[in-house]
C-alpha positions as CSV (number, residue, x, y, z in Angstrom):
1,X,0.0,0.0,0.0
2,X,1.1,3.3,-1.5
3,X,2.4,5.5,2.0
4,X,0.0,9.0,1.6
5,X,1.9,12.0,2.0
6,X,0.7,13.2,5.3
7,X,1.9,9.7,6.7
8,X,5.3,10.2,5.0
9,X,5.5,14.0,6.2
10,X,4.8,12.9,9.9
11,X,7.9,10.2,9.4
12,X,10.1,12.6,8.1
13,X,9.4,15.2,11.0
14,X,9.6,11.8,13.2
15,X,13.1,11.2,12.0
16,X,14.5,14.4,12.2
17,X,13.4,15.0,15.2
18,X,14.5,11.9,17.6
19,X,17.8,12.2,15.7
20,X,18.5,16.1,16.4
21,X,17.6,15.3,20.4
22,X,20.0,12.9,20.4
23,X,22.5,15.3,18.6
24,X,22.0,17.9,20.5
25,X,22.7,16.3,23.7
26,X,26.0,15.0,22.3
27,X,27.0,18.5,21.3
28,X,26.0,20.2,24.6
29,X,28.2,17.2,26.3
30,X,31.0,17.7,24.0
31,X,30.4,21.9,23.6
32,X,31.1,21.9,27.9
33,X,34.2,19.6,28.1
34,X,35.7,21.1,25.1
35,X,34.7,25.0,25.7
36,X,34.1,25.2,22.3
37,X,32.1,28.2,21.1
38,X,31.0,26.3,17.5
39,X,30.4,23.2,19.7
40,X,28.2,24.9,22.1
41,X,26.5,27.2,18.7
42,X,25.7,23.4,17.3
43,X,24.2,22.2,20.3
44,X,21.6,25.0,20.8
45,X,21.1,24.5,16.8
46,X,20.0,21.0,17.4
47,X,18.1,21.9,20.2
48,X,16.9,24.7,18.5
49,X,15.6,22.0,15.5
50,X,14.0,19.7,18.0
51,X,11.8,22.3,19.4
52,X,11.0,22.8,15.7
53,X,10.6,19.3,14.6
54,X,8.0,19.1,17.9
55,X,6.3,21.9,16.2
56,X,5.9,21.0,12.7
57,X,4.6,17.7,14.4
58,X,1.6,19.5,15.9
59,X,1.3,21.9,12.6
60,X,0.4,18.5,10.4
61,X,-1.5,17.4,13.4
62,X,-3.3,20.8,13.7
63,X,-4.2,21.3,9.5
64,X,-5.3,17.8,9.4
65,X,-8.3,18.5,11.1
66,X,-11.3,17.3,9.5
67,X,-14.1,20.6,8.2
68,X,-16.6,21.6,10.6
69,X,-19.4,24.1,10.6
70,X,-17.0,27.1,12.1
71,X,-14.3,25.7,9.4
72,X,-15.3,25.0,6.0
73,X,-12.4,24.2,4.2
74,X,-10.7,23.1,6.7
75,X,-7.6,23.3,9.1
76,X,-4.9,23.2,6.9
77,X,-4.0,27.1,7.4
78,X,-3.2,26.8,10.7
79,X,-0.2,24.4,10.0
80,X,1.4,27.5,8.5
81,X,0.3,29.4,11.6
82,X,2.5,26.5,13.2
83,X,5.5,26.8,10.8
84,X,5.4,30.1,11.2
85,X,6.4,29.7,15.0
86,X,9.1,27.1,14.4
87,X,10.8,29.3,11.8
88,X,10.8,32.5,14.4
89,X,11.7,29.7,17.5
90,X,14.9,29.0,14.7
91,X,15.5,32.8,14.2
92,X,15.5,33.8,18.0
93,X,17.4,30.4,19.7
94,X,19.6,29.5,16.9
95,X,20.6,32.1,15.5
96,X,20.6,34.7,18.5
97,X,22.4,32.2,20.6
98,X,25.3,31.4,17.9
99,X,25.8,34.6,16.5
100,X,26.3,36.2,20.8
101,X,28.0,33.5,21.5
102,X,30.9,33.7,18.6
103,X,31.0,37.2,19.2
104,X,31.5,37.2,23.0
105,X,34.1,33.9,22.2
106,X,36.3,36.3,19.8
107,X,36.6,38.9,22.4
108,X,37.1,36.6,25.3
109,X,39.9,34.0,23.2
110,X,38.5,31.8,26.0
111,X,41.0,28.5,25.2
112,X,39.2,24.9,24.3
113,X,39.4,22.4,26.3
114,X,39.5,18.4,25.0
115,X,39.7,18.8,21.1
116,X,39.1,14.8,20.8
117,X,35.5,14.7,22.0
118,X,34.6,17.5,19.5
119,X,35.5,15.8,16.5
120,X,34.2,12.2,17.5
121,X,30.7,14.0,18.4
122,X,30.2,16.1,15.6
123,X,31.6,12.8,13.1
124,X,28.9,11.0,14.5
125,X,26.2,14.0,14.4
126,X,26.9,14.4,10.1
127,X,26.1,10.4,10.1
128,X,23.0,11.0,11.8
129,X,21.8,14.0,10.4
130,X,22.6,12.5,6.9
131,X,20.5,9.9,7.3
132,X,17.6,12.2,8.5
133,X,18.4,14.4,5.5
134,X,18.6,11.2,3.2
135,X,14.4,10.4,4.2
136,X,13.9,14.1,3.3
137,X,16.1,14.2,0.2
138,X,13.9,11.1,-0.9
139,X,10.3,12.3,0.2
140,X,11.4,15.6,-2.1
141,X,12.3,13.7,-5.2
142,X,8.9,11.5,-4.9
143,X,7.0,14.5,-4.3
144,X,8.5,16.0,-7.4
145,X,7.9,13.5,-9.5
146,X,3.8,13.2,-8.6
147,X,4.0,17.1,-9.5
148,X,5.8,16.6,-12.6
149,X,8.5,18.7,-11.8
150,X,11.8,19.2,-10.5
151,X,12.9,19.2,-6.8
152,X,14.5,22.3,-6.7
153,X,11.1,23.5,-8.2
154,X,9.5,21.7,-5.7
155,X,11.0,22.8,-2.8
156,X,10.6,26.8,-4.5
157,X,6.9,26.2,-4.8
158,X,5.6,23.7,-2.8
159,X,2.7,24.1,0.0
160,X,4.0,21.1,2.4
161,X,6.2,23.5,4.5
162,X,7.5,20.9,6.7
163,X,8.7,18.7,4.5
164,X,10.4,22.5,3.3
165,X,11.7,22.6,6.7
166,X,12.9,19.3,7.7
167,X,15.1,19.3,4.3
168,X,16.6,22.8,4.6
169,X,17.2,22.5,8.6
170,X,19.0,18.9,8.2
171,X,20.9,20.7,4.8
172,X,21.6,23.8,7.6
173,X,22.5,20.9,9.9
174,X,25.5,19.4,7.7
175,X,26.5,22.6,6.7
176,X,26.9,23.6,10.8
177,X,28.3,20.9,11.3
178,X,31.3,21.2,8.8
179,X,31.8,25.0,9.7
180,X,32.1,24.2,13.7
181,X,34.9,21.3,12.5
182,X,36.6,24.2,10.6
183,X,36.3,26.4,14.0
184,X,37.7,24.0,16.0
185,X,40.3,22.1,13.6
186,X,41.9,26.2,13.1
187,X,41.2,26.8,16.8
188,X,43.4,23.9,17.6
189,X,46.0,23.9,14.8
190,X,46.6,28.1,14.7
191,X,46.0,28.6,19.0
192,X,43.7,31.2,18.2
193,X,40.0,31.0,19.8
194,X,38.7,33.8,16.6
195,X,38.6,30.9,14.7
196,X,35.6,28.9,16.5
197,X,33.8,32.4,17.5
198,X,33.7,32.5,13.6
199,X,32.6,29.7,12.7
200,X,29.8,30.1,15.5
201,X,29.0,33.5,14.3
202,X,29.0,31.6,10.7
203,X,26.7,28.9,11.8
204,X,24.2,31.7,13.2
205,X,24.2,33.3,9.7
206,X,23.1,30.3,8.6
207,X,20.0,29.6,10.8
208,X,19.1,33.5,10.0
209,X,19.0,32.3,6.5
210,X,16.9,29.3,6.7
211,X,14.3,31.2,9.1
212,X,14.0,34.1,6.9
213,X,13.6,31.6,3.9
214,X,10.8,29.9,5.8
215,X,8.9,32.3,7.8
216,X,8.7,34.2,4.4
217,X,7.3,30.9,2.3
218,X,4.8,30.5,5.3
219,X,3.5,34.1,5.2
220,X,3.0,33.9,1.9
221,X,0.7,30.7,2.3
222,X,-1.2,32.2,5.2
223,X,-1.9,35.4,3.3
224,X,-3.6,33.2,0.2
225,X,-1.4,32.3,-1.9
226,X,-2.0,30.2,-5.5
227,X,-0.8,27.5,-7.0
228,X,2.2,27.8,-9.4
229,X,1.6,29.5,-12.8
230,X,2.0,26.4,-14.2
231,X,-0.2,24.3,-12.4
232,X,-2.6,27.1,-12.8
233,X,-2.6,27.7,-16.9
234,X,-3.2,23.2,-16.8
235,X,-5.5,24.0,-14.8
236,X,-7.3,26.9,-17.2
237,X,-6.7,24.1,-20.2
238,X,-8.7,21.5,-18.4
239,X,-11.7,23.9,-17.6
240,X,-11.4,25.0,-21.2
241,X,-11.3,21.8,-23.0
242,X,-14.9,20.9,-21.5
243,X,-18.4,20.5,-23.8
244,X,-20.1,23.5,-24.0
245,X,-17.5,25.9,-22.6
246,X,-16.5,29.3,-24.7
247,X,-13.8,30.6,-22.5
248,X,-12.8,30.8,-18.8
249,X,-13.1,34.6,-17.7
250,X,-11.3,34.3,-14.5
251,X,-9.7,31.5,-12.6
252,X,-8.5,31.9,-8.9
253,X,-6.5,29.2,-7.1
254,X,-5.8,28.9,-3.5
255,X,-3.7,26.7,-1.0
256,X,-5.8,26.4,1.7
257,X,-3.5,23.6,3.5
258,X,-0.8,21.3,2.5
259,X,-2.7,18.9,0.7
260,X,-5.6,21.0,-0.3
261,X,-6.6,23.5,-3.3
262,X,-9.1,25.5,-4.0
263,X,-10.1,25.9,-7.1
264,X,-12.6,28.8,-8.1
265,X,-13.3,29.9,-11.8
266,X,-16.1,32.4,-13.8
267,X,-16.9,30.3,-17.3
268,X,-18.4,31.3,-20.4
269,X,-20.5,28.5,-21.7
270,X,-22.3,28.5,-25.3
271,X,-25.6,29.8,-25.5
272,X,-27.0,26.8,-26.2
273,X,-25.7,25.2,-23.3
274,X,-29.0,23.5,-21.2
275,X,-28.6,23.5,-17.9
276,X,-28.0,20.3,-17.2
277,X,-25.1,20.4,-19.8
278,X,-23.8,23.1,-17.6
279,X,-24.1,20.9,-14.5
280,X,-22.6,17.9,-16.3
281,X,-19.8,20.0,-17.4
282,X,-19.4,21.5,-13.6
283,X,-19.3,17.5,-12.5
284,X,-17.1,16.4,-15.2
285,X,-14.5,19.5,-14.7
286,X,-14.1,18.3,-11.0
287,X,-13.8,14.6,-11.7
288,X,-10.7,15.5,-14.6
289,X,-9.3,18.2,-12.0
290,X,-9.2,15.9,-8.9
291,X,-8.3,12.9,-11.1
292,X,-5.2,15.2,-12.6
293,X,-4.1,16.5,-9.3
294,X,-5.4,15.1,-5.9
295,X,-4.5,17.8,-3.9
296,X,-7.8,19.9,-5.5
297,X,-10.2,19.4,-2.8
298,X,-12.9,22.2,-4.2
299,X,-13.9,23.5,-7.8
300,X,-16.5,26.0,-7.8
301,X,-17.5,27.2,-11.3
302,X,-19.7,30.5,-12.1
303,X,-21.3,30.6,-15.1
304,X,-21.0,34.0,-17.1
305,X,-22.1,35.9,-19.9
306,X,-19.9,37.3,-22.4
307,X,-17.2,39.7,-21.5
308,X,-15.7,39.6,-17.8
């Protein structure tokens, strides 16, 4: 049985996040017998990712509400509202913490402690966090691939934030991870603390970057935002291509979740269109829409006379 991709998002957040607790506890061991400032920077980044992980956990729990009477169209907003948080919880813990902490390192030159532990933690940290980055590197390219389009495209356009997330915080992770061996490996090799206050400051840069990029994408979902122009002119083709239809005035998209699209659209049938043409037309536009792209949970069609 095919996995859906709410299951296979709640996995991937799963992963990530039982592998960045263990990670971080690691670090925070290795960050306090080592006095490393990049050691300490990665610790509060992998803490800083389990909070997050926990909180893109209850944003798919949260959006995958079923409708109600108050609700409509559902939940699936407030798993932005959700997102939203974890990307500022990234932007104030992560990135505060690394960046004051490589700053106050520099100007202190407080010397390291045992150099050993450092490397053998983070060394095991990239192994872990590869292999959570590895489930998220592969639920992107499947994705991708049911969209018809490319990952990086994917990852641009798509509504699933926390899949967005879990791959750019695992990529940050890796990347952390590298930088604080560089701190430490010059700290050791040149005596000269600067180099792991840089390398923290470095990694704090870093989670700035990834909480800008996803408090932004999330924003833009929560405002209303539609589905990408090329989704959107198939979209107009399928509409267009039914019996009995002139034109289509105006079509308006809109992610209302994850794994739901609105689909709303003012149509200009032929004069001699019956009613129940126009009905059968409505019905058959929705079965060819859904059956195209699963993720359309409502198409709404107006019918219109001439000119918008």
């Amino acid at each position: 049985m095919a996995t859906s991709p709410e299951n296979e998002s709640v996995g991937t957040v799963v992963v990530a996040g039982l592998a960045n607790l263990a990670i971080a506890v690691a670090k925070l061991v290795a960050g306090i017998v080592s006095h490393s400032a990049a050691m300490l920077s990665e610790a509060v980044h992998s803490l800083a990712d389990t909070v997050t992980e926990v909180l893109l956990f209850t944003a798919l729990r949260r959006g995958a509400k079923p409708a109600d009477a108050r609700h409509p169209f559902g939940y699936g907003k407030e798993s932005y509202v959700w997102a939203f948080i974890a990307a500022l919880f990234t932007f104030v813990a992560g990135a505060g913490f690394s960046i004051t902490h490589g700053v106050n390192t520099i100007r202190t030159g407080e010397h390291s402690g045992n150099y050993l532990i450092a490397y053998l933690v983070l060394a095991a940290s990239f192994v872990a966090e590869g292999i959570s980055f590895r489930r998220a590197v592969r639920q992107v390219r499947s994705s991708s691939r049911e969209w018809r389009t490319t990952p990086r495209r994917f990852l641009r356009h798509t509504s699933d934030t926390t899949v967005k997330a879990v791959f750019l915080e695992d990529a940050a992770a890796l990347t952390g991870i590298l930088l604080a061996a560089l701190g430490v490996g010059l700290s050791q090799l040149t005596g000269d603390e600067t180099w792991d206050g840089v390398a923290s400051i470095l990694i704090g840069v870093l989670l700035l970057f990834v909480a800008a990029t996803l408090a932004h994408s999330n924003v833009s979902l929560l405002v209303g935002r539609a589905v990408p122009r090329r989704i959107h002119e198939e979209i107009h083709d399928e509409i267009a291509a039914l019996p009995s239809v002139e034109r289509v005035s105006t079509l308006l998209t809109m992610q209302l979740g994850p794994s739901d699209v609105l689909v709303a659209a003012k149509v200009d049938f032929t004069d001699t269109a019956t009613g129940a043409e126009i009905e059968s037309a409505a019905d058959l536009a929705e079965r060819r829409l859904r059956d195209r792209y699963p993720n359309i949970a409502y198409v709404f069609l107006d019918p219109t006379r001439g000119a918008v």
